[in-house]
Structures are given as C-alpha cells and as structure tokens.
C-alpha positions as a printed Julia matrix, in Angstrom:
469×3 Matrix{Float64}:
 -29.6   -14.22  -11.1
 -31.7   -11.43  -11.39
 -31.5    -8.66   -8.76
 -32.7    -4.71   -8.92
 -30.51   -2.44   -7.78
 -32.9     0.2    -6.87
 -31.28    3.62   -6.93
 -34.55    5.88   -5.53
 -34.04    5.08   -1.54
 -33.09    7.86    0.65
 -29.71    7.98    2.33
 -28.94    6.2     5.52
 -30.15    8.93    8.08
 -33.62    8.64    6.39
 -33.48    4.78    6.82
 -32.96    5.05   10.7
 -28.85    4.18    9.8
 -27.94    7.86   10.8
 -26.56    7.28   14.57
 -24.92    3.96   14.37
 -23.25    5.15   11.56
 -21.49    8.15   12.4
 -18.1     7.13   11.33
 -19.18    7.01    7.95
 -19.17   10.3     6.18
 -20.43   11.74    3.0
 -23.55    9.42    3.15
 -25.47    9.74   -0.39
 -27.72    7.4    -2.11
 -24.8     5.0    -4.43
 -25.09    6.18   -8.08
 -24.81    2.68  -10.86
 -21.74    4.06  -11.63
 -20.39    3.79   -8.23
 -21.58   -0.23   -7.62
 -20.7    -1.79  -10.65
 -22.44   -4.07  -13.44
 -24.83   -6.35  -12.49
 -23.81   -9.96  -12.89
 -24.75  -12.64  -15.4
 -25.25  -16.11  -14.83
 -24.04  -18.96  -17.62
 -27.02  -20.39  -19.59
 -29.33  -23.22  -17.5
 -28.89  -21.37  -14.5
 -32.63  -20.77  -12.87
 -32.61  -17.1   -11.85
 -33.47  -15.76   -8.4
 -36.83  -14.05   -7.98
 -35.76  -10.56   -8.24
 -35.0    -8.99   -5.02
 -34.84   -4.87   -4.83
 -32.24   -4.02   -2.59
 -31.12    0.1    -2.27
 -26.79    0.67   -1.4
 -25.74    3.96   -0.06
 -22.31    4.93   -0.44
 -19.47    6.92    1.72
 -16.45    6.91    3.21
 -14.67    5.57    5.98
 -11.51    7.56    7.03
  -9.01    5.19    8.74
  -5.19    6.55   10.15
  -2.66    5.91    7.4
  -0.48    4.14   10.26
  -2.81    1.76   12.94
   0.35    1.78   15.29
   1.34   -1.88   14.29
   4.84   -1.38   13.85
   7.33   -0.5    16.33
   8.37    3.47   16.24
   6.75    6.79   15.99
   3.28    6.48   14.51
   3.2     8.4    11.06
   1.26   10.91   10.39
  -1.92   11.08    7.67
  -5.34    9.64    6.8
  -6.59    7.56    3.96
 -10.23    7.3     2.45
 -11.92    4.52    1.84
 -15.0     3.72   -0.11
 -17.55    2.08    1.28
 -20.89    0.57    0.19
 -23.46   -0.21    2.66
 -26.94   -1.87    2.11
 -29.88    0.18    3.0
 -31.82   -2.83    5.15
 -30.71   -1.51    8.77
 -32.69   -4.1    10.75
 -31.61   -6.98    9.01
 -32.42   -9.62   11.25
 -29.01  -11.43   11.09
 -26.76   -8.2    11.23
 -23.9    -7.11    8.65
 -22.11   -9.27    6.07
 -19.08   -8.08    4.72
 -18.18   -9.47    1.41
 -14.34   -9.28    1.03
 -12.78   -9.04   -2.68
  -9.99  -10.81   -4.14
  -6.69   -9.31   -5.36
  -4.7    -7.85   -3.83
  -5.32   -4.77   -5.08
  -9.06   -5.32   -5.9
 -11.64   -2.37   -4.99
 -15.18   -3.57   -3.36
 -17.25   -1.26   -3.89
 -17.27   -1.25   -7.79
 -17.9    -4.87   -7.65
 -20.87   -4.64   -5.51
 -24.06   -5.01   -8.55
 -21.96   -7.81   -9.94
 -21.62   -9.88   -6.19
 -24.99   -8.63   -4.86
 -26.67   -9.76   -7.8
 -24.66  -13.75   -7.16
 -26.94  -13.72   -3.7
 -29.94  -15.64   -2.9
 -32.95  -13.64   -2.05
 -32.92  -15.0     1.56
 -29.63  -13.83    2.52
 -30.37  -10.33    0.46
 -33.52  -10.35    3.39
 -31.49  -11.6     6.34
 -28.27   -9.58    5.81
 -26.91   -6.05    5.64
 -24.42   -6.44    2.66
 -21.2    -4.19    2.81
 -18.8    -3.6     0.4
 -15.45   -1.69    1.14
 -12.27   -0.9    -0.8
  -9.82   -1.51    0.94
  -6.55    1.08    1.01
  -4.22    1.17   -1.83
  -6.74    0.22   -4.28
  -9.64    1.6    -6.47
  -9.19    5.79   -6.6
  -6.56    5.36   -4.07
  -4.7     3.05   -6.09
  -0.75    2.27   -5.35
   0.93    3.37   -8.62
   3.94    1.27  -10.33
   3.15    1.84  -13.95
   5.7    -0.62  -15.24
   4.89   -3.11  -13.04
   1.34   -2.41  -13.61
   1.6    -2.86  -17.91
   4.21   -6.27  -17.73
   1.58   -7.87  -14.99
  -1.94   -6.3   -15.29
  -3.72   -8.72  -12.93
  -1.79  -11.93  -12.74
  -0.27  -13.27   -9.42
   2.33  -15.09  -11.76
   3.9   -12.96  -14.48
   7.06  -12.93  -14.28
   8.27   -9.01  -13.78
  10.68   -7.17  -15.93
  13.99   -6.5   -14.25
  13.77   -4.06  -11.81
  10.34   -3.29  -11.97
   9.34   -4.47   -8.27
  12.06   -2.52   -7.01
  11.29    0.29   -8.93
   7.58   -0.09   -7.77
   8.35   -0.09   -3.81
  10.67    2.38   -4.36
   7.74    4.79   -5.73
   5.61    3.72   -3.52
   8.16    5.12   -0.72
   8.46    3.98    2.61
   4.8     3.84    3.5
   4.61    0.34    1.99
   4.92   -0.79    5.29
   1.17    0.19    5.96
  -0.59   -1.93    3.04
  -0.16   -5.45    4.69
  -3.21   -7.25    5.37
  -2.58   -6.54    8.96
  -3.63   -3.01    7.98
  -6.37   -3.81    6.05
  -7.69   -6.01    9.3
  -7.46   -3.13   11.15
  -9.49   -1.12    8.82
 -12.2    -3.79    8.66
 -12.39   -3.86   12.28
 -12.77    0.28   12.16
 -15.72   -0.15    9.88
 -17.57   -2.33   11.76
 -17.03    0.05   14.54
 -18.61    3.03   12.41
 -21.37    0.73   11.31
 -22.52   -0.22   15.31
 -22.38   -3.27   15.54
 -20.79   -5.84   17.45
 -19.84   -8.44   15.43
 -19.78   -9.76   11.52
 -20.29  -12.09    9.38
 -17.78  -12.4     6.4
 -17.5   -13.99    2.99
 -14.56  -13.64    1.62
 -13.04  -15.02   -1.8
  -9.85  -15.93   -3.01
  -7.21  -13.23   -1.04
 -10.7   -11.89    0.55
 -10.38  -15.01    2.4
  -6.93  -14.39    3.68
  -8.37  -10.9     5.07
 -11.58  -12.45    6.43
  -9.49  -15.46    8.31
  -7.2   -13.21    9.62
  -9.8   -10.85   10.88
 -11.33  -13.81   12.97
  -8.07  -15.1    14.27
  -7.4   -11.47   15.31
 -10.85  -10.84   16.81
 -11.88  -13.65   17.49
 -14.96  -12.12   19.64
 -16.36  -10.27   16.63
 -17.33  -12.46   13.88
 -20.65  -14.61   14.04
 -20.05  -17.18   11.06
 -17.69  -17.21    8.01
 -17.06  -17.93    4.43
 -14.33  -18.82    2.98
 -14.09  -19.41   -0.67
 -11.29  -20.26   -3.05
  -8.86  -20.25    0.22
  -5.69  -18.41    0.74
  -4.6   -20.26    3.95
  -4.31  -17.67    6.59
  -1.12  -18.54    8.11
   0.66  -17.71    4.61
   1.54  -18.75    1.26
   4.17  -21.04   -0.16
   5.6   -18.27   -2.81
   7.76  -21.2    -4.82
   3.73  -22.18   -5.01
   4.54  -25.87   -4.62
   1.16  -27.14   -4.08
  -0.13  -25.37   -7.13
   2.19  -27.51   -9.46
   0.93  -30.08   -7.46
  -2.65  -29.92   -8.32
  -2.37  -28.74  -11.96
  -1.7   -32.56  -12.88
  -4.54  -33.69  -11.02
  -6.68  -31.29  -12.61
  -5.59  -31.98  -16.01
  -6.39  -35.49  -15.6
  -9.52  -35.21  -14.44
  -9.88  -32.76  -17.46
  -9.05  -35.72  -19.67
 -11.59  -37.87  -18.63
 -14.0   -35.48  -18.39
 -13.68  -35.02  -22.4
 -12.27  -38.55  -23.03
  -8.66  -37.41  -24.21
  -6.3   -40.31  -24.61
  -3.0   -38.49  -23.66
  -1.52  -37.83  -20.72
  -1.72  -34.28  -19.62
   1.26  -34.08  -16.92
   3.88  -36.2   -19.03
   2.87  -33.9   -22.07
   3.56  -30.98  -19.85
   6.56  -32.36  -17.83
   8.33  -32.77  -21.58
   7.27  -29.22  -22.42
   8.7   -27.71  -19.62
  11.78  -30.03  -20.26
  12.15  -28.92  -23.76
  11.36  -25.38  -23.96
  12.5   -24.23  -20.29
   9.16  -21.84  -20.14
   7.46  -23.71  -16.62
   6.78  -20.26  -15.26
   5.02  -18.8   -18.15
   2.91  -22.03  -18.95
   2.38  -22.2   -14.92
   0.68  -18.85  -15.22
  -1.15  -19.22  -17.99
  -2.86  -22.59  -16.74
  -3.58  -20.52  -13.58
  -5.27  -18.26  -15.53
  -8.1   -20.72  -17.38
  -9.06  -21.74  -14.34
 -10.07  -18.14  -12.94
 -13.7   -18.09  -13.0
 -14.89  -20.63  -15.2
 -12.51  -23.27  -15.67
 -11.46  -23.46  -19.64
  -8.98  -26.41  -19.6
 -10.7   -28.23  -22.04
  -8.11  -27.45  -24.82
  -5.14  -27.7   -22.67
  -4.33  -31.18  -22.61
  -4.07  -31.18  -26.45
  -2.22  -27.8   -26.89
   0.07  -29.76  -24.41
   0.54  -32.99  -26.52
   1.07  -30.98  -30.11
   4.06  -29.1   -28.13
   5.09  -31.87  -26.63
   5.53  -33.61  -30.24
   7.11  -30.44  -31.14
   4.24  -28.28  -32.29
   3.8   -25.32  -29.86
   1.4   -23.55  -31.75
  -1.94  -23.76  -29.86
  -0.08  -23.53  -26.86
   1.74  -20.59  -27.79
  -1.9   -19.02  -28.79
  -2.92  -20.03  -24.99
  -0.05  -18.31  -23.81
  -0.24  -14.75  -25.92
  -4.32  -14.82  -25.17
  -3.41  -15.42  -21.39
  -1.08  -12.15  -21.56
  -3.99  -10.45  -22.87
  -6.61  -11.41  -20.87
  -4.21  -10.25  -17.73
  -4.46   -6.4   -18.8
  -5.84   -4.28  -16.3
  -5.54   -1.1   -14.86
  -4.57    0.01  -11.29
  -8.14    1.15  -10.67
  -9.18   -2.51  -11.64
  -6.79   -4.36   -9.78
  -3.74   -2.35   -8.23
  -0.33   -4.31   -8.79
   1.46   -1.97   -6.71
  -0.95   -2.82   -3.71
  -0.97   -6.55   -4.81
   3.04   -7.15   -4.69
   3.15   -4.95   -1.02
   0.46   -6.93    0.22
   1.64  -10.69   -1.24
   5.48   -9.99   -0.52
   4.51   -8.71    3.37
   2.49  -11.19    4.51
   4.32  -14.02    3.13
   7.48  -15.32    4.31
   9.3   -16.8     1.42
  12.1   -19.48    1.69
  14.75  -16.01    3.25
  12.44  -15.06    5.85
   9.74  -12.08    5.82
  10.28   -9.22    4.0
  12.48   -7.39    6.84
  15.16   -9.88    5.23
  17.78   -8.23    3.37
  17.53   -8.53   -0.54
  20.86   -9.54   -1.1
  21.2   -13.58   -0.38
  17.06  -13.97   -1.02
  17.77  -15.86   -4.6
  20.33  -17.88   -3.36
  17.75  -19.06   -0.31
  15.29  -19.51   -2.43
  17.74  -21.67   -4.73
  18.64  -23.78   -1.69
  15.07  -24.81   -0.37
  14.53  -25.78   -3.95
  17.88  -28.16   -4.25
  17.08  -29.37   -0.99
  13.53  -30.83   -2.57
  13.65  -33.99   -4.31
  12.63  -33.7    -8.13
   9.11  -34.96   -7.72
   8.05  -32.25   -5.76
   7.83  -29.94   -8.65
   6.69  -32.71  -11.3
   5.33  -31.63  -14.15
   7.15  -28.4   -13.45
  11.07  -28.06  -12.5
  12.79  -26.08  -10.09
  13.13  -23.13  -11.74
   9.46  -23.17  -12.0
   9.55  -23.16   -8.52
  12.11  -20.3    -8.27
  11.33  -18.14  -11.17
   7.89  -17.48  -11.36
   6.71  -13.82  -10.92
   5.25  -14.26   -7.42
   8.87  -15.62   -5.49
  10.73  -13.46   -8.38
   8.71  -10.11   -7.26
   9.42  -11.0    -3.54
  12.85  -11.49   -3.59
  13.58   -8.37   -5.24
  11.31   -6.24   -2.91
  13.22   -3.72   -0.79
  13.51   -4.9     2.89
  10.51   -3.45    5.04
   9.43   -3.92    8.3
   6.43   -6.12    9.13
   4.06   -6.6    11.27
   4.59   -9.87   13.55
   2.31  -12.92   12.77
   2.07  -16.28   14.84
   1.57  -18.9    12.52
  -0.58  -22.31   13.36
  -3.6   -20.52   15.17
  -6.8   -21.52   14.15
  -9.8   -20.01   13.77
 -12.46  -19.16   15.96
 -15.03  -21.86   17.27
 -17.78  -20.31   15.13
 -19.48  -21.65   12.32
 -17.41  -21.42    9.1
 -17.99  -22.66    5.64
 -14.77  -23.75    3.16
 -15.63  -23.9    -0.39
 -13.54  -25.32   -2.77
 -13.71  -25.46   -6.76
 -12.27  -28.98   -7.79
 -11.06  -27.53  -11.16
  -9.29  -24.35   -9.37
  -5.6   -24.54   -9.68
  -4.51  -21.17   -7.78
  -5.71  -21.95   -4.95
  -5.77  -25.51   -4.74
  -7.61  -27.87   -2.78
  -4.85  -28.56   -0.37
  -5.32  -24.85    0.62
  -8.95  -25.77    1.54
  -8.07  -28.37    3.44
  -5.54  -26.76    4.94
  -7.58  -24.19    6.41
 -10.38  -26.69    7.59
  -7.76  -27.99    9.9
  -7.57  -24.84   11.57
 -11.07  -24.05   11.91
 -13.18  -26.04   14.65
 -16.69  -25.95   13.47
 -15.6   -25.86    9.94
 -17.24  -27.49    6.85
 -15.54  -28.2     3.07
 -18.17  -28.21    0.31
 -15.93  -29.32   -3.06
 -18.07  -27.7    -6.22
 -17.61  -29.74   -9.03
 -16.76  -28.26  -12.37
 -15.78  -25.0   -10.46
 -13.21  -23.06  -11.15
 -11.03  -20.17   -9.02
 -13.8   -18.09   -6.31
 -16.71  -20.94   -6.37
 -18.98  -18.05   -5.9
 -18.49  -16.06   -9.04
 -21.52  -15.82  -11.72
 -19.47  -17.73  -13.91
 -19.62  -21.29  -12.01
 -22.56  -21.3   -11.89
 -25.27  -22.02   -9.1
 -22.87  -23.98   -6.74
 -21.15  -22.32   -4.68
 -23.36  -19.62   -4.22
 -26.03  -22.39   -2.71
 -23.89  -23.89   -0.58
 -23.15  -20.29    0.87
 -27.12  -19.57    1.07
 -27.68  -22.41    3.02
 -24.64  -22.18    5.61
 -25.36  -18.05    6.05
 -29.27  -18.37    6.39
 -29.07  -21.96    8.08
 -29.67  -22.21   12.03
C-alpha cells in the first residue's frame, strides 16, 4: 500500500504541537533513516491511494525506576525515541501502535507500519511510534545470548547464557517488565496532551496495550489487539502452542491436498529423533508473517520414514532466518521482559533458581500424555522460552492480579488462523476478558494479521473497527 512519507514539514512547534507537547524534547523533522523502510504488500493486493503524512521525531525522558517496587527508588533516566505524526488536530486523537518483541524498537518500524494503514485512519488519527526502554540505541546487551537466539522466542539457549545475560545486565533488570514499559506509555501520553488513546498493538505489543487498559482503564478510547499475548500471562511450557500446530498442519493438508497425516508424522519424529523443541521452534517460525507451511507436512513424512533431509534444511534455514542484532530485536530486553511477567510452573521470577527445573518437571508429569501430542514432555520443559526462565537469576517483580478484564470500551481481537505462536486459543482467551470485544479470524494469516505480508486482511478489519462509529 502506497504511502509518502513526506520529509519537508516543519517540526511540531510550527504545526501548533509545541505546548501540548512539552515533555517531548529535541523535536526535529524525522530523517528516512530514523522511520524505517516503507512496506510492501504481496502481489494482488490493491494499493491505497497514496496518503502524504509528515513524522517528527524526539525523545521522551522517563525515570529509570517508576517506584513500582518496594524500596528506595533508584536513581537515573532513560531516553526514549519517539515518533509522532505531524496531523495535531486529528479528529479522533492519538493512536499508538505498539511493536512486537520483546525487545523490538518502534520508531524504526514506523514507514514500514504507517505505510500497512488505510488512508482514513492516516486522516482520522495521530500515529505514534515509541521505543520502548531496553531496546533500539538503548538496547540491553547479552552478546551470547544475543548470537545462539537472534530473534526467536524458542531457541533453546546455550548453558549459562541467560544467567550470564541478567547477570550483565545487573540488577536493574528489575525495571524492564512490561509494568515499566506501561508506565512509560502512560508518561507519553501525558507529554503528548491528551487524555486518552487509542492502541493497536501486535503480537507482545498486545500484551503492553492490554495491560495499559486494565491499568488505566480511564485512558484508552478503543483497542486493537492483534496476534494476542493474553494479558494475564503466558503458559512458558507453551502448551497451547503444541496444541494448535496439529490443527494448523491439517488444515495445511487440505489446503494443498496432501494425503499424510501431519501430527502422526510429527508425533513419530519427535519420538524418534528426541528434537520437539527445535522442530517446535522452527514451525513457529514459518508461520511469522506469512505463513510458509506448505512444505512442512512432507518434510515431516520423509523424516518420519527416516529421511530427515528437508526437514533438517527447514531447521538450519530457520536458525538463519532468526539472526538479528540487539538494535533489531534486543534478546537481553526480550528474556527480562518474557521471564518477569510470566509466572512459570515455580512461581514468578522472585522464585529461587534452584528447584525451578524440578517444578517445571512436576507440572509436566502431572499432565496426561495427550496434552503435549504431537510433542512430548520435554518439549514442554526444554524449549528455550521455560529453559531461559528457569535459569534467570531471582528478581523482584512487580505484583499483577490475574483474571481482570479489560475495559468496557470498544476493542477489536484479530486472529490469523494459520498463526501458531500465538494461537487462537490466546484470542479467545482474551475476548473473554474484554466486554465489548470482537474476534475477526483472517484466513490464510499468519503471526501479527496486520503485517504487509498477509495481506489486505487484517489491516481492513482494523480500518473499519478504528474509523467505525
């Protein structure tokens, strides 16, 4: 969808943005550099009528400790990057976009998103991008973490490496939950003047955005929530993941009229070879974006007949495909933010390390074998996201009351039926909790419905909730 990102507006003060926005500082017209690549739609997609739209970029300085913990508040500041369309007056107010990750920076992505939108929300909106701490130049650094993982949620670490990670991190880990980030968000919509938002967030940008209206309930007009990461926490043995992959499989099959069965091929796999974690993440993988499963259900019969090598090809080009840097996607800020705001089966991460295997081993003995079918239980227990979490040194955390629900405003779930990491149980999950909440299922979608790569779908269903009465 074709949008111009025009680069020749003044800054904010000249657009009548100067007063509302004094907590913003070092206003300056966004250089390309600074927002991105503009997005490109698959072939058969009917572009937008181009839409010029100007960004102006600065920064947001936010306390390094919010006060959410009990103690002395720590001392120190952090800077974050913020991108802030130029429409002032936009007759429906600010919508904040929220990015996926953990560990993703906004403001870089903000060509490739803007360019997703439909004309009428570009009008109706004022789109803002931020990057939120511990990511983009402010990155949380754990190199070795960083080149075994790159930007998977399921690698499997190296020995030691999430230790070694927190550990360099220091003890201000304790200030990159999402419960900081919330209180960031809620800081820039102070410095922006306005009293409430509207928020679209994607894959963990969902978590934030969810978790923003349960915690201000009062300051959110309507919200999206695509690819969901259910806001009163993940399962990290990521049950309902292995769950769904069979499902989706199927339905792969008889999309392209395969005569095998996906999940048996893949239950004898994972029998045989003992490698459920590493196929687990690579299937999460092809459905990111664009869904490419299509393959899959063979690769899965040759190996199950004792020929592994297209599925060993799958495997080594999903490793690949994972690189990324900590300015791209920070792991360091991804495994604070994942193993803080999730309880696993020991408790939250104030839990001491030592005895967090063995609970994990014991909610998964306690399960009966189908609940990890086509996987196993070390699946369950070994893959990188429990495996990270159980090794991360014990830090305090901010309390969270699980079960409330969302706000009684109007939000929008959106759902990709070919997304495996975060499944459609997720969606549905979170639709229970939200009282004026509507599930649109995209078919053929894969992970964040909403990205150029699935096409038109998602992205419609989100122009006509956000411009719709």
């Amino acid at each position: 969808m074709a949008l111009v990102l025009g680069m020749l507006a003044a800054g904010l003060s000249a657009c009548g943005g100067s007063a509302p926005e004094s907590g913003l500082s070092g206003v300056h017209q966004c250089a390309q550099s600074e927002l991105g690549d503009v997005g490109t739609d698959p072939p058969g997609v009917i572009p937008n009528v181009p839409v010029r739209i100007d960004f102006s970029c600065a920064t947001l300085t936010v306390p390094l400790d919010h006060g959410l913990l009990p103690g002395p508040p720590a001392a120190g500041q952090l800077s974050l990057k913020v991108s802030v369309a130029n429409n002032v007056d936009a007759p429906r107010g600010v919508l904040v976009w929220l990015v996926g990750g953990p560990g993703t920076p906004g403001v870089s992505l903000t060509a490739d998103i803007t360019s997703g939108f439909d004309p009428a929300v570009l009008r109706d909106y004022r789109l803002v991008f931020f990057s939120g701490r511990g990511t983009g130049d402010g990155a949380l650094q754990c190199p070795e973490l960083q080149r075994a993982v790159g930007s998977s949620d399921l690698t499997v670490p190296p020995p030691g490496a999430a230790d070694a990670c927190a550990r360099a991190i220091g003890e201000n880990r304790r200030f990159f939950a999402t419960a900081d980030t919330v209180a960031d968000l809620d800081l820039l919509r102070q410095a922006l003047g306005v009293d409430k938002l509207s928020l679209d967030g994607a894959s963990y940008g969902s978590f934030v955005a969810a978790r923003y209206a349960v915690t201000h309930p009062d300051r959110v007009s309507r919200v999206v929530l695509d690819s969901v990461v259910p806001h009163n926490g993940l399962d990290l043995m990521n049950l309902a993941m292995i769950a769904r992959i069979p499902e989706v499989l199927r339905t792969v099959c008889q999309e392209t009229g395969c005569a095998t069965d996906p999940a048996g091929d893949l239950a004898e796999v994972v029998r045989t070879r003992h490698n459920g974690p590493e196929v687990l993440d690579t299937i999460a993988g092809m459905s990111a974006g664009k869904p490419n499963l299509t393959e899959v259900p063979a690769a899965l019969h040759q190996a199950a007949g004792g020929d592994s090598t297209a599925l060993d090809a799958m495997i080594a080009d999903g490793h690949r495909g994972s690189a990324a840097s900590a300015d791209q996607l920070s792991q360091g800020l991804h495994a604070t933010a994942v193993c803080q705001d999730n309880p696993g089966p020991w408790g939250d991460a104030s839990t001491p390390v030592a005895g967090r295997a063995e609970a994990a081993n014991a909610a998964a003995r306690a399960l009966p074998d189908a609940a990890f079918f086509p996987f196993d239980r070390d699946t369950a227990t070994g893959n990188g996201a429990i495996v990270t979490c159980a090794q991360w040194p014990t830090t305090p955390v901010a309390p969270w009351t699980g079960g409330r629900n969302l706000p009684a405003v109007p939000v929008l779930v959106l759902a990709g039926d070919h997304d495996v990491i975060t499944p459609l149980a997720f969606a549905q999950q979170e639709l229970a909790h939200a009282p004026q909440g509507r599930l649109v299922v995209v078919p053929g979608s894969g992970h964040i419905t909403q990205d150029h790569a699935n096409g038109a779908g998602g992205r419609t269903a989100a122009r006509e909730f956000l411009t719709g009465s």
